[in-house]
N, CA, C and O atoms as a MOPAC input file, in Angstrom:
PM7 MOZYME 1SCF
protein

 N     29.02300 1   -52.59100 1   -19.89900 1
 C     27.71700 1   -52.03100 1   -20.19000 1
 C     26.77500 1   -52.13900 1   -18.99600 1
 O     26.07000 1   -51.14100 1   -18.84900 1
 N     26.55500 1   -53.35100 1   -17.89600 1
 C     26.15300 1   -53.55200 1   -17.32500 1
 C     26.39000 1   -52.54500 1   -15.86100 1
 O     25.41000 1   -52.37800 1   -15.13500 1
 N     27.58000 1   -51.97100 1   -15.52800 1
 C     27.96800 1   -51.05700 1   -14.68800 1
 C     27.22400 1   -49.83300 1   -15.27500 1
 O     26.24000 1   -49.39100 1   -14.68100 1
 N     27.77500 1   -49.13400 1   -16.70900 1
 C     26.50900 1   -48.09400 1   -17.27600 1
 C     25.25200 1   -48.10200 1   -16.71500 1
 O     24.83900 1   -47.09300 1   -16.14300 1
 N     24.53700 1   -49.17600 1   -16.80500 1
 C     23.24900 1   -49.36400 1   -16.74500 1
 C     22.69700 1   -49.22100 1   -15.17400 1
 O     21.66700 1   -48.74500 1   -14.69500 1
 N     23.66800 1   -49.74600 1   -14.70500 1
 C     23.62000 1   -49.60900 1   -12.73900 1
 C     23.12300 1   -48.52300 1   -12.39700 1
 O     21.98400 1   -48.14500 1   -12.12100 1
 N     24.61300 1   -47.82800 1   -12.47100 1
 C     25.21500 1   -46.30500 1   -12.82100 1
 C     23.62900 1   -45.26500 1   -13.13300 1
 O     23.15000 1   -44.48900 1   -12.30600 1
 N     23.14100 1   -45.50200 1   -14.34400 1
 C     22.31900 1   -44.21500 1   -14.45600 1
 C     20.48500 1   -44.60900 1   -13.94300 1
 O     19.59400 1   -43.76700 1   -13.83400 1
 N     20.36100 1   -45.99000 1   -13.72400 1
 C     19.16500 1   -46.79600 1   -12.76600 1
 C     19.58000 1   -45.53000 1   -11.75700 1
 O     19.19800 1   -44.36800 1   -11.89900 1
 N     20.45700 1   -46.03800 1   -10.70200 1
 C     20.27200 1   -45.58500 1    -9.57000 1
 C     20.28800 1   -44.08500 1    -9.10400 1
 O     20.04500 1   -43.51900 1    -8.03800 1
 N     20.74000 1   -43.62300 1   -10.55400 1
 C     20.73000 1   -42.16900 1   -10.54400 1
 C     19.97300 1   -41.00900 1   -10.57100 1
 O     20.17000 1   -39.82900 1   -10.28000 1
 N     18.45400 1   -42.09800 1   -11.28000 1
 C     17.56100 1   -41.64300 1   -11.99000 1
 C     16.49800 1   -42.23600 1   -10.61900 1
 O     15.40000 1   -41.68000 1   -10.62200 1
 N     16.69500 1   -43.21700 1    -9.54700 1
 C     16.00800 1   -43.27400 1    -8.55300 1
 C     16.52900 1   -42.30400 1    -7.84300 1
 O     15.75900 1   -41.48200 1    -7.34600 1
 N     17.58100 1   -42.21500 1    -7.69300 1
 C     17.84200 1   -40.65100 1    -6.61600 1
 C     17.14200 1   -39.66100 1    -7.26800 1
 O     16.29100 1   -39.17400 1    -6.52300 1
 N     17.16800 1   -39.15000 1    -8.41800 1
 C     16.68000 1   -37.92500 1    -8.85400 1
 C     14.98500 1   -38.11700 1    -8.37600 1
 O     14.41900 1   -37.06700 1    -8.07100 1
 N     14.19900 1   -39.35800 1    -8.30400 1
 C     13.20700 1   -39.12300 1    -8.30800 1
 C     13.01300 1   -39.41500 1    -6.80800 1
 O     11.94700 1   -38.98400 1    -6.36800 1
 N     13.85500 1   -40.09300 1    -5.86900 1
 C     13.28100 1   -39.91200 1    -4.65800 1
 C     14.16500 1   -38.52400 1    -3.54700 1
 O     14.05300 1   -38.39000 1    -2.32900 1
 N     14.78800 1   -37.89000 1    -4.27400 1
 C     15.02500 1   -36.39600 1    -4.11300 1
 C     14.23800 1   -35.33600 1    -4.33100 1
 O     13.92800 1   -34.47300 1    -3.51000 1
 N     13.85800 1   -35.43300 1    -5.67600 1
 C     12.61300 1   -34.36100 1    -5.85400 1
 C     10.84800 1   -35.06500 1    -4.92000 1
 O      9.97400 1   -34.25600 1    -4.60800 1
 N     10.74600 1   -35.99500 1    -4.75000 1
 C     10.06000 1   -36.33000 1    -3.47800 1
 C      9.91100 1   -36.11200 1    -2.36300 1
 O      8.91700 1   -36.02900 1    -1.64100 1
 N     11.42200 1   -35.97200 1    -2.14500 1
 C     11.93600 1   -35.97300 1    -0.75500 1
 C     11.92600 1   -34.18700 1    -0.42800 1
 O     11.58300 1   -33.51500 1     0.54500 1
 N     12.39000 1   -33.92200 1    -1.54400 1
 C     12.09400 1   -31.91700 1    -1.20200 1
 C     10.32300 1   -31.52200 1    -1.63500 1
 O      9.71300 1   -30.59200 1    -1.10500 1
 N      9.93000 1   -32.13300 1    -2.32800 1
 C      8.29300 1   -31.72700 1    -2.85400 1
 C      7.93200 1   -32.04300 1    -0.90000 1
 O      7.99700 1   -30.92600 1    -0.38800 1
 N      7.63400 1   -33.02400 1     0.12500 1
 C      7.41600 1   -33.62900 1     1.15300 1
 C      8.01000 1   -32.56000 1     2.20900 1
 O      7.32600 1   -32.15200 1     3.14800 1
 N      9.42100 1   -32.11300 1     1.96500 1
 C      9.69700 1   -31.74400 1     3.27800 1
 C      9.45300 1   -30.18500 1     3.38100 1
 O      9.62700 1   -29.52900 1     4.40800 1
 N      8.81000 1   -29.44600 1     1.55600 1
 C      9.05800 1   -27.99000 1     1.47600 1
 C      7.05600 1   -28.07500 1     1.71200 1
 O      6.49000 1   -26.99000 1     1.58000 1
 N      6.45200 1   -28.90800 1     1.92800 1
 C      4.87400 1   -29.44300 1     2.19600 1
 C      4.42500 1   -29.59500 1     3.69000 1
 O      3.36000 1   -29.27400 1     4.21800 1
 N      5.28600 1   -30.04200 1     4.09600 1
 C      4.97800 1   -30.26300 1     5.27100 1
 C      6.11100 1   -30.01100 1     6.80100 1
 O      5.89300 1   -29.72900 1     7.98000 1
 N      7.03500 1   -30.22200 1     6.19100 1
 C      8.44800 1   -29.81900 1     7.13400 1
 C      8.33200 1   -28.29200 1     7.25100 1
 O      7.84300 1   -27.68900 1     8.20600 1
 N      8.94200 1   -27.66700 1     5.95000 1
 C      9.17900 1   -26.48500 1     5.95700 1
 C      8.15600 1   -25.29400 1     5.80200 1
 O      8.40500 1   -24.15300 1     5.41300 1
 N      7.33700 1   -25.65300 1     6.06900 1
 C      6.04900 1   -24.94000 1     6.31200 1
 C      5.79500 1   -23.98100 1     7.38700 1
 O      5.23100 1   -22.89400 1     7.25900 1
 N      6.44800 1   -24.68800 1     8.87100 1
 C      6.37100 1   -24.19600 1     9.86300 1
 C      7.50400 1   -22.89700 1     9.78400 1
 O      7.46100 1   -22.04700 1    10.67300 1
 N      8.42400 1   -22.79700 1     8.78000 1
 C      9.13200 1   -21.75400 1     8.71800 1
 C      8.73600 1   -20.74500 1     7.29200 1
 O      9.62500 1   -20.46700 1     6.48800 1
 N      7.86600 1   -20.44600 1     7.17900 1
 C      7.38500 1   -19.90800 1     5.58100 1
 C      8.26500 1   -19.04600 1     5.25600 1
 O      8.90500 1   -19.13400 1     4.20800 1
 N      8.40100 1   -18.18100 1     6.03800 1
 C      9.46600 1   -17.23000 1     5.75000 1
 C     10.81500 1   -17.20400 1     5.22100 1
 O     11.39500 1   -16.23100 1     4.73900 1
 N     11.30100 1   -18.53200 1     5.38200 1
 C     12.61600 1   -18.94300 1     4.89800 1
 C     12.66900 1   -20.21000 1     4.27500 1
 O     13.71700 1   -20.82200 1     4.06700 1
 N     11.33900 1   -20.67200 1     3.92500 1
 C     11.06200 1   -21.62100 1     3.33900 1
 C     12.07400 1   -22.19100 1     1.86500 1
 O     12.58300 1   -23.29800 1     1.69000 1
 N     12.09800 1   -21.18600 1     1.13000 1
 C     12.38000 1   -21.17600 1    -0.19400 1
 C     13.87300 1   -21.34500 1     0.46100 1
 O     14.57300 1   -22.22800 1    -0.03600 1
 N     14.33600 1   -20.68600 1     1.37500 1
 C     15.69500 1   -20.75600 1     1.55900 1
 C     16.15400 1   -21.75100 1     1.82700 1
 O     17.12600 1   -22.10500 1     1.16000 1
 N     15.60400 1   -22.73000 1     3.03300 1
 C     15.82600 1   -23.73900 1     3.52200 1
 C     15.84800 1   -25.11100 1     2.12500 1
 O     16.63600 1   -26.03900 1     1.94000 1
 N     14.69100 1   -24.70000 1     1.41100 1
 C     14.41400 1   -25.91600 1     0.28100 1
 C     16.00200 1   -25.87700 1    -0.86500 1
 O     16.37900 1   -26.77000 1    -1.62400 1
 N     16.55000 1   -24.72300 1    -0.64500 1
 C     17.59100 1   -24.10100 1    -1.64000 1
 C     18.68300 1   -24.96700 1    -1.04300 1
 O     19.30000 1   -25.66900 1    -1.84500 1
 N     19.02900 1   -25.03200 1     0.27400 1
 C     19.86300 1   -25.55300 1     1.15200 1
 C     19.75200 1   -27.07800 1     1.02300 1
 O     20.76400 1   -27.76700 1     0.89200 1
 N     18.61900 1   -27.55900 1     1.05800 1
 C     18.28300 1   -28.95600 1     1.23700 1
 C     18.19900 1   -29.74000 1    -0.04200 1
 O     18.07300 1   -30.96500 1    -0.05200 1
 N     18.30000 1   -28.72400 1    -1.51400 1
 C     18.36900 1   -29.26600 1    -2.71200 1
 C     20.00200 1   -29.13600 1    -2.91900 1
 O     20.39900 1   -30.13200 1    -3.52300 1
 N     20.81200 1   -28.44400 1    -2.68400 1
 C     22.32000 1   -28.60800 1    -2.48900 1
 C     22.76500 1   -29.80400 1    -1.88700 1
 O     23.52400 1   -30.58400 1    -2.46300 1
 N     22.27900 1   -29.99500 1    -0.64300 1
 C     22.68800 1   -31.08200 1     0.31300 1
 C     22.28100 1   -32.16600 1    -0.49600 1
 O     23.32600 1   -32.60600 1    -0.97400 1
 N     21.26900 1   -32.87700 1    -0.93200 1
 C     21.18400 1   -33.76300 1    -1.75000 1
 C     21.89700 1   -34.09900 1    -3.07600 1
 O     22.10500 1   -35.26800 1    -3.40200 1
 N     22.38900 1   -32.69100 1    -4.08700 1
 C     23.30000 1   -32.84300 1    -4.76900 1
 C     24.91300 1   -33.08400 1    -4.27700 1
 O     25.72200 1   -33.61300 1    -5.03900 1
 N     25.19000 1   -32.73900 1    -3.23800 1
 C     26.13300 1   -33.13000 1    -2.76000 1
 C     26.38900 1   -34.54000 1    -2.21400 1
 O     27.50100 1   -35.02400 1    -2.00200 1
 N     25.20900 1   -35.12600 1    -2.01900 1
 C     25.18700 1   -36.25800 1    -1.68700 1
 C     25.36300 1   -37.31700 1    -3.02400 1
 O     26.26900 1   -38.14500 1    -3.11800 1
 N     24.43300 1   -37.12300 1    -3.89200 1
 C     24.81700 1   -37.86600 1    -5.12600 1
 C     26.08600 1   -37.79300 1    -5.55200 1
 O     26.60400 1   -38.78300 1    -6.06900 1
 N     26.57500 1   -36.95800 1    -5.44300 1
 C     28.11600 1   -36.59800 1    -6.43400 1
 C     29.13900 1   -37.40500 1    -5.51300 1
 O     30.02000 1   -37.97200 1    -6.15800 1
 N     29.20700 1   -37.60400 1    -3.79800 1
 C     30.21100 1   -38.20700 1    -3.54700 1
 C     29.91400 1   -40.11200 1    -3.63300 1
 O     30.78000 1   -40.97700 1    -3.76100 1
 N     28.47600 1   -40.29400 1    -3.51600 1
 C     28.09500 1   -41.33900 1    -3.83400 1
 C     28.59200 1   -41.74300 1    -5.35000 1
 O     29.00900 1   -42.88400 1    -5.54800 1
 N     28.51700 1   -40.45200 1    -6.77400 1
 C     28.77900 1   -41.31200 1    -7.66300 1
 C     29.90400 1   -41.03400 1    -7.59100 1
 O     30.36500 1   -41.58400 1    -8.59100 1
 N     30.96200 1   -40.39700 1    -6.94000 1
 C     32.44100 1   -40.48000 1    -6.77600 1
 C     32.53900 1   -41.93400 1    -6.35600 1
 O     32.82400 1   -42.80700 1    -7.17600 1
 N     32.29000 1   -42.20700 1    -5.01100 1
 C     32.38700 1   -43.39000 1    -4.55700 1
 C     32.66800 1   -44.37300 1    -6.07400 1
 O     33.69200 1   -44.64800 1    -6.69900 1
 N     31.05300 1   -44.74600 1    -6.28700 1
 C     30.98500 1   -45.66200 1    -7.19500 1
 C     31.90500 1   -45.20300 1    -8.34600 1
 O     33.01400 1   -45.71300 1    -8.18600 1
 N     31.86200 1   -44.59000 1    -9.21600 1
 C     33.19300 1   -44.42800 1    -9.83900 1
 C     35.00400 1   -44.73800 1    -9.80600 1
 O     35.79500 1   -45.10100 1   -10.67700 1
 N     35.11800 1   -44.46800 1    -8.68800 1
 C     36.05800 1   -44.62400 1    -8.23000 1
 C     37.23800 1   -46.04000 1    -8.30000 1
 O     38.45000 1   -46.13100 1    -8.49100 1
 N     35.75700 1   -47.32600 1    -7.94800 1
 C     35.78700 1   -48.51500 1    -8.43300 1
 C     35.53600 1   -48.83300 1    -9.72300 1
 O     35.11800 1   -49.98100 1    -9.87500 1
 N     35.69100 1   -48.01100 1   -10.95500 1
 C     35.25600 1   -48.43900 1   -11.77500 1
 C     36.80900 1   -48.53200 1   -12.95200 1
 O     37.85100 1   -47.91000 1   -12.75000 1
 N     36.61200 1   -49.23400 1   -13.83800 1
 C     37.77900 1   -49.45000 1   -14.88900 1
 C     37.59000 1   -48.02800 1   -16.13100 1
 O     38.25500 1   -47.93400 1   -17.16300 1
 N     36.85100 1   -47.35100 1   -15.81400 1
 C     36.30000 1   -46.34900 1   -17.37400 1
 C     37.62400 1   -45.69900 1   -16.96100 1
 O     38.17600 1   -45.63500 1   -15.86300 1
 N     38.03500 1   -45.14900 1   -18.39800 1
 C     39.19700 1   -44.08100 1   -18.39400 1
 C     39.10900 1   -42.44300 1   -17.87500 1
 O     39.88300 1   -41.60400 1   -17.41600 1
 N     37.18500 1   -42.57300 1   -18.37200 1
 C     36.83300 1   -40.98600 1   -18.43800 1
 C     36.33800 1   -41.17200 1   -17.26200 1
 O     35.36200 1   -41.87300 1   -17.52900 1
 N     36.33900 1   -40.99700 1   -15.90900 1
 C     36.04800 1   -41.16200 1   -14.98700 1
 C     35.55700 1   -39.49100 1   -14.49300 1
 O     34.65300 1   -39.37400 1   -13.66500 1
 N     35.92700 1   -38.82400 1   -14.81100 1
 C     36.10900 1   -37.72500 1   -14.50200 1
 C     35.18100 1   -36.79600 1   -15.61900 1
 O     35.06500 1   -35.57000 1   -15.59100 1
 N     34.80000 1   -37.37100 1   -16.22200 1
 C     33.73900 1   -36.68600 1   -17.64800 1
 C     32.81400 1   -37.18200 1   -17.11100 1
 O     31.85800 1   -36.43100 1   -16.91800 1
 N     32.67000 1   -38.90900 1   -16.55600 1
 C     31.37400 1   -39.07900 1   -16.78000 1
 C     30.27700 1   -38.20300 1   -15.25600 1
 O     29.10700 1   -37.84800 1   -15.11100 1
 N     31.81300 1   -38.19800 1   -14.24500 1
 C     31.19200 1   -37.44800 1   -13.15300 1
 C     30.98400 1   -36.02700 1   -13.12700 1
 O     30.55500 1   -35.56600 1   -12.07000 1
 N     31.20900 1   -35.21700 1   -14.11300 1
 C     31.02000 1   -34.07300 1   -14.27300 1
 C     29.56600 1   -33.81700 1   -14.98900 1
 O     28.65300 1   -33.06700 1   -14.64200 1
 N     29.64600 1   -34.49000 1   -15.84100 1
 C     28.41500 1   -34.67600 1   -16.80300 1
 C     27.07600 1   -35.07100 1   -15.56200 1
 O     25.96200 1   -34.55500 1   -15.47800 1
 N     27.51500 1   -35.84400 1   -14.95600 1
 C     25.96900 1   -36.52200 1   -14.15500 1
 C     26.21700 1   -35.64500 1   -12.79900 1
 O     25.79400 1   -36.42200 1   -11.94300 1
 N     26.59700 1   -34.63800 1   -12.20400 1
 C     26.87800 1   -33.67700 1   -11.73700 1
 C     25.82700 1   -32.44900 1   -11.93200 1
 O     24.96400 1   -31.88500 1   -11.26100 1
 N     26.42700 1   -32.35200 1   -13.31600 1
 C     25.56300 1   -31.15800 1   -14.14000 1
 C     24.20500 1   -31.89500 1   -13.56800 1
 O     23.54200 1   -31.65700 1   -12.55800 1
 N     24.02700 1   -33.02000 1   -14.75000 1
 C     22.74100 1   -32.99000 1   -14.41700 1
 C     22.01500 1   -33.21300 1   -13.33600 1
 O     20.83200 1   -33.42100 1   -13.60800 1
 N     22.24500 1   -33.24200 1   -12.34800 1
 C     22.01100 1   -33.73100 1   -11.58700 1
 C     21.58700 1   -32.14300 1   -10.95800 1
 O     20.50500 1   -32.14400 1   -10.37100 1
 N     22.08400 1   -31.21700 1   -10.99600 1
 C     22.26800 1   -29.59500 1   -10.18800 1
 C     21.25900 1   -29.07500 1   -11.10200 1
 O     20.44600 1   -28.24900 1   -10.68800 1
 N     21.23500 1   -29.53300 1   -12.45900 1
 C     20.00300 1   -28.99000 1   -13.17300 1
 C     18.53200 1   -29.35100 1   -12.48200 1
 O     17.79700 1   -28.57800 1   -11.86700 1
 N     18.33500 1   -30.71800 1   -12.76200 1
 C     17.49800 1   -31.52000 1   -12.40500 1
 C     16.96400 1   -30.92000 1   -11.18300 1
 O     15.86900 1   -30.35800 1   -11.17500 1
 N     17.69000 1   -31.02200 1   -10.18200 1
 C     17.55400 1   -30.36200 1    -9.19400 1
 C     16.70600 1   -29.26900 1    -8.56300 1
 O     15.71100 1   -29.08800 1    -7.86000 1
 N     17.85500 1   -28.53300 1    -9.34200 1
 C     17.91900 1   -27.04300 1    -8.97600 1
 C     17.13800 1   -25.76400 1    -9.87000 1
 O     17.16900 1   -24.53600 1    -9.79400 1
 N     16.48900 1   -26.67600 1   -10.67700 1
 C     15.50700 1   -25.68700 1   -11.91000 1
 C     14.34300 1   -25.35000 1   -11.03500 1
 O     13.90400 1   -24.22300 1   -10.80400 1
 N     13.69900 1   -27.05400 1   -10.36200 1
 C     12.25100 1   -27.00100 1   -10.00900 1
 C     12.57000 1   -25.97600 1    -8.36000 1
 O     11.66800 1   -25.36600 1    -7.78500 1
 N     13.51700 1   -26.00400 1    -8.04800 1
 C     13.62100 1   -25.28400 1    -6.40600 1
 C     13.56000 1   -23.87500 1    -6.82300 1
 O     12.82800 1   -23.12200 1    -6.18100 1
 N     14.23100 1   -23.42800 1    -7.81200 1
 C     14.70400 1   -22.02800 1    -8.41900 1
 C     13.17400 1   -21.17200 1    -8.95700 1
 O     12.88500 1   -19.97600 1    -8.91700 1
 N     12.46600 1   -22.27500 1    -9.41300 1
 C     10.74300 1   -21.84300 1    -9.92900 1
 C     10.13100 1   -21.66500 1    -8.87400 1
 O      9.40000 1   -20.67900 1    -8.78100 1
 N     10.27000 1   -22.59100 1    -7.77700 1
 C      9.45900 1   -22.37700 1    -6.30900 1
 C      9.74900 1   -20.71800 1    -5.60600 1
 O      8.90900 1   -19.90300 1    -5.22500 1
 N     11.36400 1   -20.60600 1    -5.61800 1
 C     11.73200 1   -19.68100 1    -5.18800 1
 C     11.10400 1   -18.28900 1    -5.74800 1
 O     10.68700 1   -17.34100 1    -5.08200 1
 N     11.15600 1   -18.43700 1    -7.16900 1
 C     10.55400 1   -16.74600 1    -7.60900 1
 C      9.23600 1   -17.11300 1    -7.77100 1
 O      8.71800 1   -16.18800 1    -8.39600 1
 N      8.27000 1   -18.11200 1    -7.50500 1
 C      7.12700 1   -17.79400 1    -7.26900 1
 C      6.66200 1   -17.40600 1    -6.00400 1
 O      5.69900 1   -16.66600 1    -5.80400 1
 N      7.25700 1   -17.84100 1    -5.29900 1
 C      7.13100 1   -17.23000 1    -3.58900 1
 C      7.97200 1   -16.29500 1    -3.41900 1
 O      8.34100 1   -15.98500 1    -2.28700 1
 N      8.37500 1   -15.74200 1    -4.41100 1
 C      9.27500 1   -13.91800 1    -4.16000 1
 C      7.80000 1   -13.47200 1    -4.72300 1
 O      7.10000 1   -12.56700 1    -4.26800 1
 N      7.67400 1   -13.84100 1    -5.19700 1
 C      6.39300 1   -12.58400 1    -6.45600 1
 C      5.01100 1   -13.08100 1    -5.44400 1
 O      3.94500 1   -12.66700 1    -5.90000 1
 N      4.90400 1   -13.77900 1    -4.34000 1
 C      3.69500 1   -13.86000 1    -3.58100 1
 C      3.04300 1   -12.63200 1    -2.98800 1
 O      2.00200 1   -12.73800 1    -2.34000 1

């Protein structure tokens, strides 16, 4: 239970210092490129999901669960949701600018 609990802590700090980390860099980084802004933030919200998923591969990997492979699909998803909803709203509001 105590691995569970690790497990979705640290998951739920990535999710929130990811959407930080893109709110910061699509504010002030990607600014200087407006024009491809939305694109770049699209790119840089991938790269971060890609980063979680081999991290919770990693950690998984070491772990005794049977479903190893459910539970990384599942926190995957969410994780591309989470993600990728608030970048996807940015995007068609700065199409319709």
């Amino acid at each position: 239970m105590t691995g569970n609990t690790l497990y979705v802590i640290y998951n739920l700090i990535w999710q929130l210092f990811s959407f930080w980390l893109l709110v910061y860099l699509n504010a002030y980084i990607n600014g200087a490129y407006s024009r491809f802004s939305a694109i770049i933030l699209l790119l840089e919200a991938g790269l971060l999901v890609l980063i979680i998923w081999f991290l919770n591969k990693l950690s998984l990997s070491e772990s005794k669960q049977a479903n190893k492979t459910k539970i990384l699909k599942i926190t995957t998803a969410v994780s591309v949701i989470l993600t990728l909803v608030p970048v996807l709203i940015f995007f068609i509001v700065t199409l319709f600018q």
